[in-house]
ROTI-627930 format. One record per residue: residue in one letter; x, y negated, z of N, C-alpha, C, O in turn. Coordinates in steps of 0.2 Angstrom, whole numbers, padded with zeros to 4 digits, always signed. Each point is the difference from the previous one (the first is absolute). Example, Ala and Ser with C-alpha at 12.3 -4.5 7.8 and 13.67 -1.06 7.14 Angstrom:
A+0066+0028+0039-0004-0006+0000+0004-0006+0000+0005+0001+0003 S-0007-0006-0007+0004-0006+0001-0004-0005+0003+0003-0006+0001 
# end
This chain:
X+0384+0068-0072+0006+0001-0004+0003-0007-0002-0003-0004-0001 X+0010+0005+0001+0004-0007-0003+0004+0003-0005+0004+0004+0002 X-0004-0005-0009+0002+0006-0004+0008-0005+0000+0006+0001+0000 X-0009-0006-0001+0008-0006+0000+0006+0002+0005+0006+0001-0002 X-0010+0000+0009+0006+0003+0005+0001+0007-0001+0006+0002+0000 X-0011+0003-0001+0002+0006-0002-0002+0003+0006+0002+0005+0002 X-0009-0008+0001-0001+0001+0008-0007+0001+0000-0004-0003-0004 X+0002+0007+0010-0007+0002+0001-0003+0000+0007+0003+0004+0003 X-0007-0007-0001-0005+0000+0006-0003+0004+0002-0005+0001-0003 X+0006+0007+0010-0005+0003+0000-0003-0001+0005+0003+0003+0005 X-0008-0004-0003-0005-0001+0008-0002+0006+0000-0001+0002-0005 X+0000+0003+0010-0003+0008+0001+0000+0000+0006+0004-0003+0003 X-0009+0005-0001-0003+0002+0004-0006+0005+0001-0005+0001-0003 X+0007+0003+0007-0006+0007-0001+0001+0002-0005-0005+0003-0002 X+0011-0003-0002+0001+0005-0004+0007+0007+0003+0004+0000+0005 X-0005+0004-0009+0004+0005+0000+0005+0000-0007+0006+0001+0000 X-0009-0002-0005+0004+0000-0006+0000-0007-0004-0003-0004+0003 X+0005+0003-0007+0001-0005-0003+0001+0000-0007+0006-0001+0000 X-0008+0002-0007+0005+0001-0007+0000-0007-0001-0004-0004+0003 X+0010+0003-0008+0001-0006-0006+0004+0001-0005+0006+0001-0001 X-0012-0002-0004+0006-0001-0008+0005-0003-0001-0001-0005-0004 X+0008+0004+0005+0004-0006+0000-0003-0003-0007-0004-0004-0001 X+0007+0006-0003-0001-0002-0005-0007-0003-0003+0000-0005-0004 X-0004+0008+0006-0008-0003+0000+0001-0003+0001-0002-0004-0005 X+0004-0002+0011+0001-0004+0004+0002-0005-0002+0000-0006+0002 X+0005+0009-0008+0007-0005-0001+0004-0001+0002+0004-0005-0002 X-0001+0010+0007+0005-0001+0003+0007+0006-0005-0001+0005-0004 X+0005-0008+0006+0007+0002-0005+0005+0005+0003+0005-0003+0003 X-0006+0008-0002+0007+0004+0002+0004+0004-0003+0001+0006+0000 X+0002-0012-0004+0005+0004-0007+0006-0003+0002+0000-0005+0005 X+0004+0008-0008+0008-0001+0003+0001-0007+0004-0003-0005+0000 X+0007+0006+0004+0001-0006+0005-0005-0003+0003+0003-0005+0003 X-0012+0006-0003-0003-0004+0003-0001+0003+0006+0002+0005+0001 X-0005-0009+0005-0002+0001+0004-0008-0003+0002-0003-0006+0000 X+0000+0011+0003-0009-0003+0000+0000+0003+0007+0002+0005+0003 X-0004-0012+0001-0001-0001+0007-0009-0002+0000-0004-0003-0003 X+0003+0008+0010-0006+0000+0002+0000-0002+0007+0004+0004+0004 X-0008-0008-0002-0002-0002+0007-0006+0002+0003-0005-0004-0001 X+0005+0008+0005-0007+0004+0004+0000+0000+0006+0004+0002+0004 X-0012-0004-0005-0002-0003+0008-0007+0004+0001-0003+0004-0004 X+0000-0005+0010-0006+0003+0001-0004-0006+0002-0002-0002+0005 X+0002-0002-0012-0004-0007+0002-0007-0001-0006+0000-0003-0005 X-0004+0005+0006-0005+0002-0004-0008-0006-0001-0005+0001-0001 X+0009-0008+0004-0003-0005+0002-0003-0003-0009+0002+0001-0006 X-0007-0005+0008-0006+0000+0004-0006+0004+0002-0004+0002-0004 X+0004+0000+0009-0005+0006+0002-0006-0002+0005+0001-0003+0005 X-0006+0004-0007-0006-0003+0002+0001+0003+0010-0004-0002+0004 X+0007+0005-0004+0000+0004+0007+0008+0004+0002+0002+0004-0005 X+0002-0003+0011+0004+0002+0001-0003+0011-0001-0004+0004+0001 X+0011-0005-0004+0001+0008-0004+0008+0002+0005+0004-0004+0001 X-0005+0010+0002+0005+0004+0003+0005+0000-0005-0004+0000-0005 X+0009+0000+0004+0004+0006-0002+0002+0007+0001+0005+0001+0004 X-0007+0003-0005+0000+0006+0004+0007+0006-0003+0001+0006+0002 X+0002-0010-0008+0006+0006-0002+0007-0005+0000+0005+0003+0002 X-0004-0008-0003+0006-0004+0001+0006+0000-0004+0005-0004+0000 X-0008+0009-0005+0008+0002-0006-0007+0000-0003-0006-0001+0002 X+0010+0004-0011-0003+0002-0007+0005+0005+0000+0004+0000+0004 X-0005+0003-0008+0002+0004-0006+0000-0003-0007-0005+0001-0004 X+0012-0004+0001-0002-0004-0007+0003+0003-0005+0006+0002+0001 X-0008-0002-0005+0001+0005-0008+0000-0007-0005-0004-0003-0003 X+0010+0004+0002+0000-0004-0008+0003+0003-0006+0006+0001-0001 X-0011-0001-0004+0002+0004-0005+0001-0007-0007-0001-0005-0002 X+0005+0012+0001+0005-0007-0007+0004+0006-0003+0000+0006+0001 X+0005-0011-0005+0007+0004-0004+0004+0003+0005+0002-0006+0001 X+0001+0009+0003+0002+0003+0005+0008+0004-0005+0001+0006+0000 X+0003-0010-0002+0004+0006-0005+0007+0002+0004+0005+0003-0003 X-0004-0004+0009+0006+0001+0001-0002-0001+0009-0001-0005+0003 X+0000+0013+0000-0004+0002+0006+0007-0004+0004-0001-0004+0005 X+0007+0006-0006+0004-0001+0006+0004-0007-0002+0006-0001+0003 X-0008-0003-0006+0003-0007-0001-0003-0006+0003+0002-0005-0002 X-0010+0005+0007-0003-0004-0001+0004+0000+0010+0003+0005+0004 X-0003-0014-0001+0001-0002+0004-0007-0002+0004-0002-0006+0000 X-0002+0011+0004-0004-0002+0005+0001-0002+0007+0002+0004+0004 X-0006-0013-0002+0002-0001+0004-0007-0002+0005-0005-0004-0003 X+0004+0007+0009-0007-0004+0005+0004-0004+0005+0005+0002+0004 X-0007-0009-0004+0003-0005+0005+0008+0001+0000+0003-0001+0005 X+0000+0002-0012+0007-0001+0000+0003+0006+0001+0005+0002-0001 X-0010+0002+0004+0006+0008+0003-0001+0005-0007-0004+0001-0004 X+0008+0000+0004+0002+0006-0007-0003+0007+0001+0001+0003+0005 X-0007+0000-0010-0004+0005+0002+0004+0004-0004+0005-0002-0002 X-0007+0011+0002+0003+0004+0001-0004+0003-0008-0006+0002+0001 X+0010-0001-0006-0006+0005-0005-0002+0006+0004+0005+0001+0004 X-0010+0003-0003+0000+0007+0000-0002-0001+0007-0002+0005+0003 X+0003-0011+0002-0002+0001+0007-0006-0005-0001-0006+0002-0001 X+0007-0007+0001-0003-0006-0001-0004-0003-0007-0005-0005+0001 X+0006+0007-0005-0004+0001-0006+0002+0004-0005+0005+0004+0000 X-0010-0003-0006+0002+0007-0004-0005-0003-0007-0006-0001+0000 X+0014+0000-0006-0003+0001-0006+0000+0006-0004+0004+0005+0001 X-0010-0006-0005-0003+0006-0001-0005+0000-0008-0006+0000-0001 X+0011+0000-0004-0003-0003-0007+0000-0009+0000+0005-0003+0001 X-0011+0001-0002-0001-0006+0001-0005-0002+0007-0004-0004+0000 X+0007+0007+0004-0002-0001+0008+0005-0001+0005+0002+0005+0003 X-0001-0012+0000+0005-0001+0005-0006+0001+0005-0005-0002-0002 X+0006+0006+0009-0003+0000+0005+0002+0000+0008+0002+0005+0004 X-0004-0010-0003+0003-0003+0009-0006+0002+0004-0006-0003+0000 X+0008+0007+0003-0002+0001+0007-0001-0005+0007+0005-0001+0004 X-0011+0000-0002+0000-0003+0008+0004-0007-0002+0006-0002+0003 X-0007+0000-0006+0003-0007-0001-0006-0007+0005-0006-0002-0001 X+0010+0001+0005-0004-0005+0006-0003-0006-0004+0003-0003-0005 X-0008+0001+0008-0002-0006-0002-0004-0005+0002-0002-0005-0002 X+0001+0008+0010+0001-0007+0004+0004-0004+0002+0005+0002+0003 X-0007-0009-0003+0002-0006+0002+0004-0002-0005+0002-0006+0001 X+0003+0011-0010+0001-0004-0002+0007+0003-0003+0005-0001+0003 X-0005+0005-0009+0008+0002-0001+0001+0001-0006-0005-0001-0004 X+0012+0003+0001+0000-0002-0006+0003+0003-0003+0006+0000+0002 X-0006+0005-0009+0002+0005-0005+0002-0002-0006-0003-0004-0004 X+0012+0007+0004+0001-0002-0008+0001+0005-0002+0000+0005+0004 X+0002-0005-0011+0000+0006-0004+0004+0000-0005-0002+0003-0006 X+0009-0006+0007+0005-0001-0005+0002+0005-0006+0001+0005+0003 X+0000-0005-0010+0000+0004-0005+0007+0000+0000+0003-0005+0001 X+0000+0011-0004+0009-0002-0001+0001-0003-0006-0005-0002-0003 X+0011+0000+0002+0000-0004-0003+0003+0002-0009+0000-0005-0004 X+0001+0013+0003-0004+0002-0007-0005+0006+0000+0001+0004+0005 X-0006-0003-0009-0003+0007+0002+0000+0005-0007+0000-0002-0006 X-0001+0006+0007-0001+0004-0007-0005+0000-0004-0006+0001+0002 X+0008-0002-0009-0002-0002-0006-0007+0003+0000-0001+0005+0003 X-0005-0008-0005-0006+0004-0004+0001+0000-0005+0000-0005-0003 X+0000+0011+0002+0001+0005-0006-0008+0000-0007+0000+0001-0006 X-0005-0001+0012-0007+0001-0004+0001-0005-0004+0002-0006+0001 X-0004+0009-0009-0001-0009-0006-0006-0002+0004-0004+0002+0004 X+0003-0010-0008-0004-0004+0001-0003+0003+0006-0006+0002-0001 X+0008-0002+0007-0005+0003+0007-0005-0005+0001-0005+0001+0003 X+0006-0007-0004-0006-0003+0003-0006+0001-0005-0005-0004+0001 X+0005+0008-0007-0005+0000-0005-0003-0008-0003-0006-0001-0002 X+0011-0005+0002-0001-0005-0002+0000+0000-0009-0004+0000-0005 X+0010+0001+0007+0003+0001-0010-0004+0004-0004-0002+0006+0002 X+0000-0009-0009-0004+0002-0004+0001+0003-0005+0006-0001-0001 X-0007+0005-0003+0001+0004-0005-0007+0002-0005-0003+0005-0001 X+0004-0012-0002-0008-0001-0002-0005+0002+0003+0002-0001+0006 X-0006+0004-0006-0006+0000+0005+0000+0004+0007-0004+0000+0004 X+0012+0004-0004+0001+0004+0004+0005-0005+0007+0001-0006+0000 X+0001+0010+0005+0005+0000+0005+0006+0003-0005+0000+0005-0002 X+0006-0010+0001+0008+0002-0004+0001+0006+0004-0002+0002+0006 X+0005+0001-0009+0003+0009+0005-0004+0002+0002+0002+0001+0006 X-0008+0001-0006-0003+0004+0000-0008+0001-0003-0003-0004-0004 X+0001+0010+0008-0004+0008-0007-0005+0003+0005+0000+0001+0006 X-0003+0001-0011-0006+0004+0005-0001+0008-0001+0002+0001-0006 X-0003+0005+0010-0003+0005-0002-0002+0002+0004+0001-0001+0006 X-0005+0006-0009-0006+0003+0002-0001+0007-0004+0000+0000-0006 X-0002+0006+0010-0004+0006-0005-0008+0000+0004-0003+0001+0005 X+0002-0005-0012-0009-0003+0000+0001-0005-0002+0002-0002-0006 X-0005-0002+0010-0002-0007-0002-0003-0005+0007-0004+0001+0004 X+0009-0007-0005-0001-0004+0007+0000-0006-0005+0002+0000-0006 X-0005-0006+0009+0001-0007+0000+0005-0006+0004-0001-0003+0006 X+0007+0003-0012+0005-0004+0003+0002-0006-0001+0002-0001-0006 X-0001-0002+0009+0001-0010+0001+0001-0002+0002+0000+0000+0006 X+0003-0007-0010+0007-0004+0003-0002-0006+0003+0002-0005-0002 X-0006+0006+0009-0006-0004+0003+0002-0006+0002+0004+0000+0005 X-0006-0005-0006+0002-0007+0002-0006-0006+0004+0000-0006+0000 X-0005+0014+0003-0001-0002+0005+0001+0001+0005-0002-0004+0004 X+0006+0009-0001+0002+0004+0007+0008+0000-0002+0002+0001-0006 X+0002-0003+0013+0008-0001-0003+0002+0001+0008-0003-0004+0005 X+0007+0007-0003+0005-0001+0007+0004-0006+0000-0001-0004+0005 X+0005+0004-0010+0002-0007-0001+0001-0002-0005+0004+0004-0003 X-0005-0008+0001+0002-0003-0009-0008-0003-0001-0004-0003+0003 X+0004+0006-0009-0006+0000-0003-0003+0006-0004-0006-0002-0002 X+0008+0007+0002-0002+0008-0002+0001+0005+0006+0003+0000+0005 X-0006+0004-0010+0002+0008+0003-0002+0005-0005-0002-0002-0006 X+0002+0008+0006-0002+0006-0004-0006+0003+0003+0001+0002+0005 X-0009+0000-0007-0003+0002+0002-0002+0008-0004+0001+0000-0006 X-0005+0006+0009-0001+0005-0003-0007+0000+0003-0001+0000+0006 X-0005+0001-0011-0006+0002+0003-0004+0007-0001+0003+0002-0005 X-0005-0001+0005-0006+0007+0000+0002+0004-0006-0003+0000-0005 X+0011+0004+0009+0002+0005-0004-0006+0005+0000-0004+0002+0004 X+0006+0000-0011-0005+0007-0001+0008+0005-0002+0003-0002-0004 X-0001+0008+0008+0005+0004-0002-0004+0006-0002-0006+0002+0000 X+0012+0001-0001-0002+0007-0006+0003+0007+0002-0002+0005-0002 X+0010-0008+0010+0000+0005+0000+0003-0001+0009+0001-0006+0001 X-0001+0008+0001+0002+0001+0010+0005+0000+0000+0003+0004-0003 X+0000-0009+0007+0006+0000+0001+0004-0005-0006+0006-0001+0000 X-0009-0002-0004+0003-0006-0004-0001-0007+0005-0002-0001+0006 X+0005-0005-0011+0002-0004+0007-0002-0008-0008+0003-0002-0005 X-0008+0000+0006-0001-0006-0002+0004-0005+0001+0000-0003+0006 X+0003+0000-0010+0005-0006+0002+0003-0006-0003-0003+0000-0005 X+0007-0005+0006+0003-0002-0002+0007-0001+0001+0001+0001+0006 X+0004-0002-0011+0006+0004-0001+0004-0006-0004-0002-0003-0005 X+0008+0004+0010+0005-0004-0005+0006+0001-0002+0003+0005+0002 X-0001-0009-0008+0005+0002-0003+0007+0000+0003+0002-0005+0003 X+0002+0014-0005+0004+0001+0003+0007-0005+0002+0000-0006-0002 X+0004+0007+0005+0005-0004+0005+0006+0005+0000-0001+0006-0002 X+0006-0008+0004+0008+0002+0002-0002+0001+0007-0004-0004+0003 X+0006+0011+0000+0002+0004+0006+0004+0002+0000+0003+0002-0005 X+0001+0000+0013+0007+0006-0001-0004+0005+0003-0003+0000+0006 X+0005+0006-0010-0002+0006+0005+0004+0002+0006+0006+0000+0001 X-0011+0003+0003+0002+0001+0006+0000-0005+0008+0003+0002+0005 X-0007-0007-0008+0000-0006+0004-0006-0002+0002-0004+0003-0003 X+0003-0006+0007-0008+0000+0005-0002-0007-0004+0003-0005-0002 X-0009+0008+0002-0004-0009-0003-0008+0000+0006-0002+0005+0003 X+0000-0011-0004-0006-0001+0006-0004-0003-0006+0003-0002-0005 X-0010+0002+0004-0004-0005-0003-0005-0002+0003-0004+0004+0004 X+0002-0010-0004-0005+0001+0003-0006-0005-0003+0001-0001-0006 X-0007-0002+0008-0005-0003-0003-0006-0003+0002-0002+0004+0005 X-0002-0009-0006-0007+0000+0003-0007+0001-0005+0000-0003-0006 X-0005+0008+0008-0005+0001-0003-0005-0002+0005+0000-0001+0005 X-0005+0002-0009-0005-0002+0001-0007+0003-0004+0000+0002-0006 X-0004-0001+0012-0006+0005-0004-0008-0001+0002-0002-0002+0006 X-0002+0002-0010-0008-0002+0001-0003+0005-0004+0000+0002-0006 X-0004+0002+0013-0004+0005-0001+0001+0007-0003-0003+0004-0003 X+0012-0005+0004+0005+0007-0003-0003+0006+0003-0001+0000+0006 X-0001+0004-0012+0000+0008+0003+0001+0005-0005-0003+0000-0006 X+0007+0004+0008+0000+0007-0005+0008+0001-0002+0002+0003-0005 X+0002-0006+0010+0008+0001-0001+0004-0002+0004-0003-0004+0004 X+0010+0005-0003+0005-0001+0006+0003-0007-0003+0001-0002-0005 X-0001+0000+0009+0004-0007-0003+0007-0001-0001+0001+0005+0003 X+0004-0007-0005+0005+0001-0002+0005-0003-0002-0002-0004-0003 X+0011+0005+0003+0005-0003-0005+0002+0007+0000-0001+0005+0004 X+0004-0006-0011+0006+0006-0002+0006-0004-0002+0000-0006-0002 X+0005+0011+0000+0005-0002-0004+0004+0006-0002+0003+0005+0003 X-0004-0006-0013+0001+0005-0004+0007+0001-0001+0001-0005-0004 X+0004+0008+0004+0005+0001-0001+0003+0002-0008-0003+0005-0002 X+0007-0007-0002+0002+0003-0004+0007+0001-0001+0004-0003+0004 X+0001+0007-0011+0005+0003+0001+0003-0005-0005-0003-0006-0001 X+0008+0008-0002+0004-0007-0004-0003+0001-0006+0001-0004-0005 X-0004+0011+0004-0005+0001-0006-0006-0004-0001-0002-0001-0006 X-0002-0003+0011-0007-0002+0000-0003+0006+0000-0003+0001-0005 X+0003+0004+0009-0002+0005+0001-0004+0000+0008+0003-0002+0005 X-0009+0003-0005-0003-0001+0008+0004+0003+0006+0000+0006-0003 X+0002-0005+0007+0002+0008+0004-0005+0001+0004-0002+0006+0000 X+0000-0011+0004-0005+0002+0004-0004-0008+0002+0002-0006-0002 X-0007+0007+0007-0003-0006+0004-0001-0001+0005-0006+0002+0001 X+0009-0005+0005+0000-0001+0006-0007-0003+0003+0002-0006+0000 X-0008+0006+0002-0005-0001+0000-0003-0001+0009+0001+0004+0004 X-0003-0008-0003-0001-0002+0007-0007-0002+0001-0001-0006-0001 X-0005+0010+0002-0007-0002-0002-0002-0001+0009+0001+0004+0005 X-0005-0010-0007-0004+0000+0008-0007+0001-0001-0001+0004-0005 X-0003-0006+0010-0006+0003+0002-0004-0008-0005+0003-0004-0001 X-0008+0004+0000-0007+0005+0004-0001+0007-0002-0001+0004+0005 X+0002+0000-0011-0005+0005-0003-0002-0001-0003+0001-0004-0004 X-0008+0010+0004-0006-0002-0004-0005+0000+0002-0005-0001-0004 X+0003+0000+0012-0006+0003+0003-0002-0010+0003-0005+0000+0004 X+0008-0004-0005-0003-0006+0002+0003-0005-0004+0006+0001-0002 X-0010-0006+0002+0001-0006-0003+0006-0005+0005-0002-0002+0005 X+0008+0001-0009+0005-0006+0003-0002-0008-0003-0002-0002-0006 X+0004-0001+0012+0002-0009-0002+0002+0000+0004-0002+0002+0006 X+0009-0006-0010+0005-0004+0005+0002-0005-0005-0001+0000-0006 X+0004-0005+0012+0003-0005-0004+0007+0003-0001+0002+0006+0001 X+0002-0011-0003+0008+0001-0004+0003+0003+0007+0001-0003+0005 X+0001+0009-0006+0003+0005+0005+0006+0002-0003+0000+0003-0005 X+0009-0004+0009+0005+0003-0002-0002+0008-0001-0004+0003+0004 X+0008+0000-0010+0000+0009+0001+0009-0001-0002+0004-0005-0001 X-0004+0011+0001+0010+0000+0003+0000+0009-0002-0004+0004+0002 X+0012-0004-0006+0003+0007+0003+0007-0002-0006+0003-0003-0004 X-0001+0010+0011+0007+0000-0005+0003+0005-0002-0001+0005+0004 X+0006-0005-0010+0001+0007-0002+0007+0000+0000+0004-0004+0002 X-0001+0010-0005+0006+0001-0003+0003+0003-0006-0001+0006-0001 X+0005-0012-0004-0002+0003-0007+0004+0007-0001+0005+0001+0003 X-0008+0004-0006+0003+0006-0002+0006-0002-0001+0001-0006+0001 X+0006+0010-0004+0006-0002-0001+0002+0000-0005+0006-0003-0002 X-0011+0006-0004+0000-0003-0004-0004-0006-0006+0001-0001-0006 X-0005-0002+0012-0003-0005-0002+0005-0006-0006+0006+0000+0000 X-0009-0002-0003+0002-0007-0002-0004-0006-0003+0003-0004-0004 X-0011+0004+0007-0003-0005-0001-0006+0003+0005+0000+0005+0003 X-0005-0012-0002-0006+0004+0005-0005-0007-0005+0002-0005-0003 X-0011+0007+0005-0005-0004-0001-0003+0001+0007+0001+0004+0004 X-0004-0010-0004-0005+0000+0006-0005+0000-0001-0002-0003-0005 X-0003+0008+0009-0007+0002-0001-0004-0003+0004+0002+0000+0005 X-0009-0004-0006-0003-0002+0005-0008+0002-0003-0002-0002-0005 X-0001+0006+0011-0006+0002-0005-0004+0007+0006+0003+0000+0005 X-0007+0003-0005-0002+0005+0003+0000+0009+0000+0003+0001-0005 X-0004+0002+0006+0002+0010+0001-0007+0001-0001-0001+0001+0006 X-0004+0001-0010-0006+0002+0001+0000+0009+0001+0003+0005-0003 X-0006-0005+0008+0000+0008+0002-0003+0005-0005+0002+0006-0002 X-0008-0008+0001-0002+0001-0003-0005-0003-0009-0002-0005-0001 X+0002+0009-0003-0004-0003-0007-0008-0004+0001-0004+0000+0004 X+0006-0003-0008-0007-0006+0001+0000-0005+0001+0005-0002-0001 X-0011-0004+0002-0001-0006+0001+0003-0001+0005-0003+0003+0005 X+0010-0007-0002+0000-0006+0003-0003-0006+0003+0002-0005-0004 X-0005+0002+0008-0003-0006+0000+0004-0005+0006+0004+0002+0004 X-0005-0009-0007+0004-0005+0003+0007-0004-0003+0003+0003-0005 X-0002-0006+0007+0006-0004-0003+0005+0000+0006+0000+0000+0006 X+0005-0002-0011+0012-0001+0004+0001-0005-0003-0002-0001-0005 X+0007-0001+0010+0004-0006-0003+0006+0001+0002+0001+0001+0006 X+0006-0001-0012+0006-0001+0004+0003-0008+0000-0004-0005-0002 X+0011+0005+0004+0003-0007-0001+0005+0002+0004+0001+0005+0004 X+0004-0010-0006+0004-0003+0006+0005+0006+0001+0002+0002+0005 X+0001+0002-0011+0004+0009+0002+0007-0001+0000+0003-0003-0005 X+0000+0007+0011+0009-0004+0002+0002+0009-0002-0002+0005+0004 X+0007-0004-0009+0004+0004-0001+0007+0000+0002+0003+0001-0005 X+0002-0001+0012+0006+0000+0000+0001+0008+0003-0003+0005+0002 X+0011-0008-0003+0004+0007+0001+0004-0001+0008+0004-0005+0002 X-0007+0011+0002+0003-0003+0008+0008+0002+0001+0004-0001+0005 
# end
């Protein structure tokens, strides 16, 4: 990585896929930048010649992604196609068969305004005496919640929840933050990276709770992924994504970020969030 140019090195070979955290990385894809990547199938030094036997990648770069049809993607200068040639997807740009013998080169121009995040304090940096500022935790039962400064996507925090004990099926242990201005009727995308060790016994998850001009809840948009309950997850910082559309008479939303237990009882394992982008498409 050269985070000063905004640029990144990929050698592959014998691969088929490829991920990168931009952001992880350092690299910047906020309004007006551009992050250039140069990939080669040069894998040197190698105690012995190695075939290459695929010729392309498949490369996935996950980051802020807020604005799917403003971004300018280019391979060797020629202008790629969204929807043919790559496809954003929450917080996943994804190119297909992108060549990488002998030597070519990918940029990734951001427009030059993108839409607002709305999430308070998203990067969970800001303090609120011993807490993360704008935001709260809940739970029916009792879990272990903390404003961890050891495990961070980026910054130097995150939120973690450990070994929920729930009381009833179908509740969602979380953390929650304080409400925001929405227009009803209007599509919004949220997305986020979590992170899990030795999680089991719930869907993993974002939501976003909608309320009326009363502060009245109306409903909660809820988008739970895998594992379950039947095996133990780890992973490192992996985007989750969804999007909704606010009721019409929405006039505020929170974002939830936390798990769906299916069932009552002990939880085991720990989550982390960070890094949560709330815009309106």
């Amino acid at each position: 990585m050269n985070t000063a140019a905004n640029s990144a090195a990929i050698h592959a070979r014998n691969l088929s896929k490829m991920t990168l955290d931009v952001s992880w990385m350092g690299l910047d894809n906020s309004a007006g930048k551009t992050m250039t990547f140069a990939l080669d199938d040069n894998t040197a030094p190698n105690a012995f010649a190695i075939t290459d036997t695929t010729h392309s990648v498949k490369l996935q770069l996950d980051g802020q992604w807020t604005n799917p049809s403003g971004y300018v993607v280019r391979f060797d200068n020629n202008l790629l196609t969204m929807g043919t040639d790559y496809t954003i997807s929450g917080a996943s740009l994804v190119l297909n068969n992108l060549a990488v013998t002998g030597g070519h080169t990918l940029t990734v121009q951001s427009p030059s305004s993108l839409p607002s995040n709305l999430a308070p304090n998203s990067g969970l940096e800001t303090a609120s005496g011993s807490q993360p500022a704008s935001w709260s935790t809940e739970v029916s039962g009792t879990a272990t919640f903390s404003w961890d400064n050891l495990e961070a996507h980026g910054g130097t925090r995150s939120v973690k929840i450990q070994n929920a004990n729930v009381t009833t099926a179908g509740t969602r242990p979380a953390w929650k933050s304080s409400t925001f201005s929405v227009n009803g009727g209007q599509q919004y995308s949220l997305s986020a990276f979590n992170k899990a060790r030795m999680f089991r016994g719930g869907n993993i998850g974002l939501g976003i709770a909608w309320y009326n001009i009363l502060g009245q809840q109306i409903r909660v948009d809820w988008s739970g992924t895998t594992p379950g309950s039947d095996y133990s997850l780890n992973c490192d910082w992996t985007p989750v994504s969804m999007q909704a559309t606010a009721p019409s008479n929405a006039y505020r939303a929170a974002v939830v970020c936390g798990f769906e237990a299916p069932a009552t009882g002990q939880t085991a394992g720990s989550l982390w969030f960070d890094d949560i982008s709330f815009t309106q498409q």
